[in-house]
matplotlib code that plots the C-alpha trace (Angstrom):
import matplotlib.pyplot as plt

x = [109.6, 106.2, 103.9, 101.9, 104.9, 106.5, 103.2, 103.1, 106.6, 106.4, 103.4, 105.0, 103.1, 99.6, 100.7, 97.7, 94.8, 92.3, 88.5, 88.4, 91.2, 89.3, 85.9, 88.4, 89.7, 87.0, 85.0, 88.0, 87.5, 83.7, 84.2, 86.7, 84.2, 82.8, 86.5, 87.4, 84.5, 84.8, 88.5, 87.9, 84.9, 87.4, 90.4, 89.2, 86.3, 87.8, 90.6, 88.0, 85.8, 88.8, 89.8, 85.6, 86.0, 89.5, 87.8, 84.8, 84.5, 82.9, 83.1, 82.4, 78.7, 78.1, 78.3, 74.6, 72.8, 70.2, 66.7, 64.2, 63.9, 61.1, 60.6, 56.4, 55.3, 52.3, 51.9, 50.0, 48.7, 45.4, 44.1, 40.9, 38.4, 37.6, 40.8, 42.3, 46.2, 48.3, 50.4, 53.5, 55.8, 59.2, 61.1, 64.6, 66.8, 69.9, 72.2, 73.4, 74.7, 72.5, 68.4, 65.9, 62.8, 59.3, 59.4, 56.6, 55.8, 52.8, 51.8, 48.4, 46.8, 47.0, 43.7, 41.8, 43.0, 40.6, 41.9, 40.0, 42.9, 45.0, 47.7, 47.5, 50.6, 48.4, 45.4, 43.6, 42.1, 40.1, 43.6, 46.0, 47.5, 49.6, 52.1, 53.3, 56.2, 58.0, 61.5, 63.5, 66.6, 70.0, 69.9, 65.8, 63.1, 59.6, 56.8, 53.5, 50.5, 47.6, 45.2, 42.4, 41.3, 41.7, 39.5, 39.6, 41.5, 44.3, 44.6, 44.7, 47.5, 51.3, 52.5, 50.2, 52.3, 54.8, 52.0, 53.3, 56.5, 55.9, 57.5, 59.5, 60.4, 62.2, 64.8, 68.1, 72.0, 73.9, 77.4, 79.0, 76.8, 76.7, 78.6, 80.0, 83.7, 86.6, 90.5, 90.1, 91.1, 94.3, 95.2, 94.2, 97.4, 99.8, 99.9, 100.7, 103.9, 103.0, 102.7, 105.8, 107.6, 105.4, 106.2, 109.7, 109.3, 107.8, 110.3, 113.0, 110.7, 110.4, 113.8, 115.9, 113.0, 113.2, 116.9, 117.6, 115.4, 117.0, 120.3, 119.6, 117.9, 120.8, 123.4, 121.1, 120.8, 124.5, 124.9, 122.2, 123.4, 126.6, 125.8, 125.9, 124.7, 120.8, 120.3, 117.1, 116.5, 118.0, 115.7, 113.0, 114.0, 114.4, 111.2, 109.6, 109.4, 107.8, 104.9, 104.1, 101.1, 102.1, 100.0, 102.3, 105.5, 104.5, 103.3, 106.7, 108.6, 107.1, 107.6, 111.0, 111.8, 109.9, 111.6, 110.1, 110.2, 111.6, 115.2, 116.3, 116.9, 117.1, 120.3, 122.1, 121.6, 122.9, 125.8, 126.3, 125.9, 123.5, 122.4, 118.4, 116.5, 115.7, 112.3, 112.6, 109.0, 107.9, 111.2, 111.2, 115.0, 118.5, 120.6, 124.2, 127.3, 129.8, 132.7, 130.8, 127.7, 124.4, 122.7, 119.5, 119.3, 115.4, 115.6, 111.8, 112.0, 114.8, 113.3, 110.1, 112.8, 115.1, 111.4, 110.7, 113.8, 113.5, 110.0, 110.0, 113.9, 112.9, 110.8, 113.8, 116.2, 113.7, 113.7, 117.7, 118.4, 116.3, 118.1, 121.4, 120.9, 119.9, 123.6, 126.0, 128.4, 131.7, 132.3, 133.1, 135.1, 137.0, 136.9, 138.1, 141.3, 142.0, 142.9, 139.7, 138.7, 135.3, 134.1, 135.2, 133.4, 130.3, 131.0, 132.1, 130.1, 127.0, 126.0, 125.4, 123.8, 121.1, 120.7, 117.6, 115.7, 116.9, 115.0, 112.3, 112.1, 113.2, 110.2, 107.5, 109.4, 109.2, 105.4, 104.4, 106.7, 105.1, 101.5, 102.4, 100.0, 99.8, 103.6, 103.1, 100.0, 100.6, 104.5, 104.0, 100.5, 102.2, 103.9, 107.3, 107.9, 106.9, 103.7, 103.5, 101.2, 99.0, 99.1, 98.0, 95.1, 93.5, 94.1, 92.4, 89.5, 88.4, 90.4, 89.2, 86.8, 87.4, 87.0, 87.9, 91.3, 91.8, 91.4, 93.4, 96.5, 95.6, 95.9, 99.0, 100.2, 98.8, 100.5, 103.9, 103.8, 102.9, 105.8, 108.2, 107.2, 106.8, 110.4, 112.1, 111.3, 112.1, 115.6, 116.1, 119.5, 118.9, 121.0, 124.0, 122.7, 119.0]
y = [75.2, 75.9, 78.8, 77.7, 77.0, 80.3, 82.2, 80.7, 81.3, 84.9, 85.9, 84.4, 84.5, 86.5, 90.2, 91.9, 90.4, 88.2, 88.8, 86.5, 88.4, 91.8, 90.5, 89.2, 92.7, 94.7, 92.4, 92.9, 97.0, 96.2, 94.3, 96.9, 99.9, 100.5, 100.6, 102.7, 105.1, 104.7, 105.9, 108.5, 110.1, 109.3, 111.2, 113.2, 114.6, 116.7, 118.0, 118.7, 120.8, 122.5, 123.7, 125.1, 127.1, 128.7, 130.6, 131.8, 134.6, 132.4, 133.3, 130.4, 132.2, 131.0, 127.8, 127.7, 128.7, 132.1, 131.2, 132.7, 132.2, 131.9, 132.0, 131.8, 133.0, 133.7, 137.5, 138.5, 136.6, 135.2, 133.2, 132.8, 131.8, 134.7, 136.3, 138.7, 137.2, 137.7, 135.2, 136.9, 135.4, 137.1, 136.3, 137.4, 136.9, 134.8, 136.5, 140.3, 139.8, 138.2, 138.7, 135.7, 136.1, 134.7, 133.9, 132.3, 131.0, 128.4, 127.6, 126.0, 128.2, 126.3, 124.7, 126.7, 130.3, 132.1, 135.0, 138.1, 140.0, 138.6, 140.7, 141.9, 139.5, 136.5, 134.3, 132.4, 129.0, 127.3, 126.6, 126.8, 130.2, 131.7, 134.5, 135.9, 137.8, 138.2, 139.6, 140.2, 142.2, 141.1, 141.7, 142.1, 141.8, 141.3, 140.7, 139.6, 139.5, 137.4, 138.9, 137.0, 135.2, 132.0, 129.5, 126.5, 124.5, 126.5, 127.3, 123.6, 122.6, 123.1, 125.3, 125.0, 127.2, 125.0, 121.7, 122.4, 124.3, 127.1, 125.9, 128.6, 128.4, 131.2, 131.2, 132.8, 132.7, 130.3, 131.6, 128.0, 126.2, 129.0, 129.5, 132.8, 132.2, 135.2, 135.1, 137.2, 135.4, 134.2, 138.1, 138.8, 136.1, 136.8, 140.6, 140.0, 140.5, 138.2, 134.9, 135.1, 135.3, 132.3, 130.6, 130.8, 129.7, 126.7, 125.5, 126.3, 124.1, 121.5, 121.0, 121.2, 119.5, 116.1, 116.6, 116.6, 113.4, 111.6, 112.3, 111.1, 107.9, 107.3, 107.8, 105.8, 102.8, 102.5, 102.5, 99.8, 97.9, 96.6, 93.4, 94.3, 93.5, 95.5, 96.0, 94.9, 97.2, 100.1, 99.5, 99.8, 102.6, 104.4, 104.0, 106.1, 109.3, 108.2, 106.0, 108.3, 110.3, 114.2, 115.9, 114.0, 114.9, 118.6, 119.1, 117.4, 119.5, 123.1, 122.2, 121.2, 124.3, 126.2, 129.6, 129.7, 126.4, 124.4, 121.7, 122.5, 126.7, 125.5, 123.4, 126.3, 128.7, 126.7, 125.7, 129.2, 129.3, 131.6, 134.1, 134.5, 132.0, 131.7, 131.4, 129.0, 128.8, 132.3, 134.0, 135.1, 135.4, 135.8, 138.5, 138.3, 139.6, 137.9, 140.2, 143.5, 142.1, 141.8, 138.5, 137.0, 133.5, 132.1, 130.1, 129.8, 128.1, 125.9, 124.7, 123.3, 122.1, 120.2, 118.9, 117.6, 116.2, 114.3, 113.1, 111.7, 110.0, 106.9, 106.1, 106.8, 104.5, 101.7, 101.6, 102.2, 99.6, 97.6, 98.0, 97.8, 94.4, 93.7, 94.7, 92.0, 91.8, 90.6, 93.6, 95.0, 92.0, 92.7, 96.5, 96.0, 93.7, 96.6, 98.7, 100.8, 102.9, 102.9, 106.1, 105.2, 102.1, 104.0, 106.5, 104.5, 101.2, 101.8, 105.3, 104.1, 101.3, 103.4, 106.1, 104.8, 104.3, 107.9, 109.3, 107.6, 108.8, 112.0, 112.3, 110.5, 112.9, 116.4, 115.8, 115.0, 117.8, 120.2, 119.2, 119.0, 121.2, 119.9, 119.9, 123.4, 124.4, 122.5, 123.9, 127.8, 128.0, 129.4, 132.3, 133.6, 133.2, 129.8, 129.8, 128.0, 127.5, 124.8, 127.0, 130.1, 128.0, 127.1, 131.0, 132.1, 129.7, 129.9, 132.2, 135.3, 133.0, 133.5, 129.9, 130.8, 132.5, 129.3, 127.2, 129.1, 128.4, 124.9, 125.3, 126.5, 124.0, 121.4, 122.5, 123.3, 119.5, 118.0, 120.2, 119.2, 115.7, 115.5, 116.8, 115.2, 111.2, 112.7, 113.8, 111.6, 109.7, 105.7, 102.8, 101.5, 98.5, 99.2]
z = [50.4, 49.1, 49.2, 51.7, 54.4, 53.0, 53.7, 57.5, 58.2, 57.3, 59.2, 62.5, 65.7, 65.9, 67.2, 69.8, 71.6, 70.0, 70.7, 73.5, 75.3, 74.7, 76.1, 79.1, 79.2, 79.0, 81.8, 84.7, 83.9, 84.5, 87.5, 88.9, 87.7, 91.5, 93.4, 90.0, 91.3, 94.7, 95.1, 92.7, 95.0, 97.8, 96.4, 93.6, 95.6, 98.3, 95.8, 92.8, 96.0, 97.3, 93.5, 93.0, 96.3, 95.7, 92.9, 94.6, 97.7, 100.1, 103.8, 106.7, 106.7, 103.0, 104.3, 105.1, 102.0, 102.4, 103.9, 105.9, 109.3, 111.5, 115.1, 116.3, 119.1, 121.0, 122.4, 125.5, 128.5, 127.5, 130.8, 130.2, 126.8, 125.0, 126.0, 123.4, 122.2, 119.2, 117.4, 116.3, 113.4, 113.5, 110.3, 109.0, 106.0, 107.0, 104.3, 104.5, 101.0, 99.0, 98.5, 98.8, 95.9, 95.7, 99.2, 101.2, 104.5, 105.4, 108.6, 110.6, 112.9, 115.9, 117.4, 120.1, 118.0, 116.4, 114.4, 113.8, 111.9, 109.1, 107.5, 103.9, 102.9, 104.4, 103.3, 106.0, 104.5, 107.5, 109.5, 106.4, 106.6, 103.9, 103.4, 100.2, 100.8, 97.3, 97.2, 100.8, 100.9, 102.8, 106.0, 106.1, 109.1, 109.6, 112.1, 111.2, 113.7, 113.7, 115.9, 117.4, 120.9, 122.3, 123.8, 126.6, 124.1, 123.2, 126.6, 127.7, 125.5, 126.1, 124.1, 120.9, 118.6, 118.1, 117.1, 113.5, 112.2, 109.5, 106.5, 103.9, 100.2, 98.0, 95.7, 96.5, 94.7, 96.4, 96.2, 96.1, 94.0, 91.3, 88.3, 89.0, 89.4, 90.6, 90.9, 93.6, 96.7, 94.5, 93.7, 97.6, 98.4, 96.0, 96.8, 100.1, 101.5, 104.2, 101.8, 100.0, 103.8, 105.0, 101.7, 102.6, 106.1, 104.6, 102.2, 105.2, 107.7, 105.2, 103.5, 106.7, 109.0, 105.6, 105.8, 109.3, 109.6, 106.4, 108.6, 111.9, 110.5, 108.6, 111.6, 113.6, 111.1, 111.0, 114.7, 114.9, 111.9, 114.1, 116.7, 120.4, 123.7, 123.8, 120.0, 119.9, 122.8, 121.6, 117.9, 120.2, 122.2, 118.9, 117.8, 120.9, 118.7, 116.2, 118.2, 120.8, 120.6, 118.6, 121.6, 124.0, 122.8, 121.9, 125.2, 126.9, 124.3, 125.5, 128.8, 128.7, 126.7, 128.8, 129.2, 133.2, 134.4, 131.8, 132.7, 129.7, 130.4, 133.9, 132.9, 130.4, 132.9, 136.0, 133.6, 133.0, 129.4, 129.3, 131.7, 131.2, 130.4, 126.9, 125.0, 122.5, 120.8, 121.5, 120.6, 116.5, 116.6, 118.0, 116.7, 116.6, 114.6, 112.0, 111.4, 112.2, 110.6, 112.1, 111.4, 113.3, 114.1, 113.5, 116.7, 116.7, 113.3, 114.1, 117.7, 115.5, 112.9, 115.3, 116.9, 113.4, 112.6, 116.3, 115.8, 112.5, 111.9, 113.3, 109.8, 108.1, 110.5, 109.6, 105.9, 106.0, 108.1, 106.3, 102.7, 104.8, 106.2, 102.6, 101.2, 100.4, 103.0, 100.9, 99.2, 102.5, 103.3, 100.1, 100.8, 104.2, 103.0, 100.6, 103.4, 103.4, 106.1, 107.8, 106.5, 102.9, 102.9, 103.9, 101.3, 98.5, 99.0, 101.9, 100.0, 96.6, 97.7, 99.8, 97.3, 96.0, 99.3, 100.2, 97.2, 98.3, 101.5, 101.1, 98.2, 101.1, 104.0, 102.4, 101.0, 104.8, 106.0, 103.7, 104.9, 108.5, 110.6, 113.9, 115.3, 114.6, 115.6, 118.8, 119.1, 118.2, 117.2, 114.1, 115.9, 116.5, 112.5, 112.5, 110.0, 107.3, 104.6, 106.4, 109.3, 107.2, 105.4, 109.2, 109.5, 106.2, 106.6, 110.4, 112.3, 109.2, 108.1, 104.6, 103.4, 99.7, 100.5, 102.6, 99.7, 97.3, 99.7, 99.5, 96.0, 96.1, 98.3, 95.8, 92.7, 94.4, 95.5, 92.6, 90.7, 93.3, 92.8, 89.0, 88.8, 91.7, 90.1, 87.2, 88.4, 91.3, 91.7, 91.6, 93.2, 91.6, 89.6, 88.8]

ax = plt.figure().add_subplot(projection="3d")
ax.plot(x, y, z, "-o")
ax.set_aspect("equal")
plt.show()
């Protein structure tokens, strides 16, 4: 062999992408540059805002940055030309916290007005009137008069005052667009004995709420996975829960369970298994004894849980039945020639089979359950030991109006998912075969 078909034979086939291929490359991440940007304003946005307000003391006020506001009006009742009259500006600092500087207010002096007195904070240029104010404490007020009288023209025109708005500048600390950053509203959470409980309420909301709908979905996908007379009906039937409206089902849940007028208490109380009605959202908890010991029952927290697990396992009944139907079928031919039972086929064959779409949705299932706020909120209103930690940020934010304790919940829901979900693929069971 000579050196020349030695040398090709050695360097084999060229290994990375030629220049061609890296101009190719590089104009596909070009093209895709605006839905790059695009999806990260859409996602990264909201979460990147939510992370700069957890670390700031903003109330819902601080929403609306500090200004100076102005309300003109005219004093007296000036009927006639020549008639004395005042226009009166009434301004106010918005903030009680934070001080507005260099602050100045310019107006026109509407036609018809002729002023006599000016104050000392004003200048009077033909119509152009302006006010030098400087610095304004929080929470400050101030009226300044323009004395003077009025002629037919002012007189003749509706409402002349308000022909030109009196426009403000100043300069003032806007508490979310500064750079002043405090761990305050996470200490505020943390030392509260009140998170750590609704923490816990959570994880017990969200754990049994994904488990009991993993469950159902799975009985009802192998009841459904048989041939009978109505199945298609009965897929259809089993879909109601999850289709109908959340406001519509709350609503037919409280009333059903209403302790007054609700058929359910109507029904355990006819049937004499209880003897007064029962309240099942608004009661915290049912004690009752084990052996001499006192235990309570959370039977607000599992009437919500049991709601949960209703709504939501006809998602799960879909994508099982789906795999199932996907399962070769002569294995349990084989199985069932062997002498196996029913459950051990299930066990032994069915279970490993689905194992995979299980982690799936049990992953998909407890990040929903975890952010769920409106099967509460419509349910309990987050009562009765019911609040969890989307409850408690609508709580922080609006009903206290402390927007950054809000947020620092949020944040805390944030990293507790993306821990759970970091370490749940990493751990997660897969299907026999993959």
């Amino acid at each position: 062999m000579s050196a020349t078909d030695q040398q090709s034979v050695s360097s084999g086939p060229p290994k990375g992408i030629g220049p061609m291929q890296r101009r190719e490359m590089w104009l596909a991440y070009l093209m895709l540059a605006p839905t790059f940007a695009i999806i990260l304003m859409i996602v990264a946005g909201p979460l990147l805002a939510n992370f700069w307000i957890s670390v700031k003391p903003v109330q819902l006020a601080d929403l609306r940055p500090p200004t100076v506001l102005v309300n003109e009006r005219v004093r007296g009742r000036p009927a006639a030309d020549g008639d004395e009259a005042t226009l009166e500006y009434r301004l106010r600092n918005s903030s009680r916290t934070e001080e507005i500087r260099n602050v100045v207010v310019k107006d026109q002096v509407p036609d018809g007005f002729n002023v006599a007195v000016v104050p000392d904070a004003c200048a009077l240029d033909g119509r152009a009137l302006t006010c030098t104010i400087g610095t304004v404490e929080p929470g400050w007020s101030e009226r300044l008069r323009l004395e003077g009288t009025v002629t037919e023209a002012f007189l003749s025109a509706n409402r002349p005052e308000r022909a030109s708005e009196p426009e403000v500048s100043g300069d003032a600390n806007n508490v979310l667009t500064n750079f002043d950053f405090t761990f305050e509203n996470f200490q505020r959470i943390f030392s509260a004995d009140e998170f750590w409980s609704v923490l816990r309420v959570t994880f017990y909301y969200t754990i049994f709420g994904t488990g009991g709908a993993l469950v159902l979905g799975l009985f009802a996908a192998q009841l459904l996975n048989t041939v009978f007379v109505g199945r298609g009906f009965m897929r259809g039937l089993f879909l109601f829960p999850y289709v109908s409206p959340v406001i519509a089902v709350a609503f037919t849940w409280v009333v059903l369970f209403d302790p007054f007028s609700g058929t359910v208490n109507a029904l355990l109380t006819k049937m004499g298994v209880v003897s007064d009605p029962i309240n099942f959202f608004g009661q915290r908890a049912i004690e009752y004894s084990i052996f001499g010991i006192q235990m309570e029952f959370p039977l607000a927290l599992t009437t919500v849980i049991a709601f949960e697990a209703w709504r939501y396992f006809p998602l799960s009944f879909l994508f099982i039945l789906a795999r199932m139907q996907s399962i070769n079928t002569d294995m349990y031919e084989a199985a069932e020639m062997d002498g196996a039972t029913p459950l051990q086929q299930f066990w032994y064959l069915s279970l490993p089979q689905l194992m995979g779409i299980l982690s799936v949705l049990f992953l998909l299932r407890f990040i929903w359950t975890f952010n769920k706020f409106d099967d509460i909120f419509l349910l309990t209103g987050g009562n009765a030991g019911t609040r969890t930690l989307t409850v408690d940020v609508y709580e922080q934010g609006f009903a206290l109006s402390n927007l950054g304790a809000g947020a620092a919940v949020a944040v805390v829901v944030f990293v507790v998912l993306v821990t759970f979900a970091t370490l749940f693929i990493r751990f997660s069971p897969k299907e026999e075969g993959l």
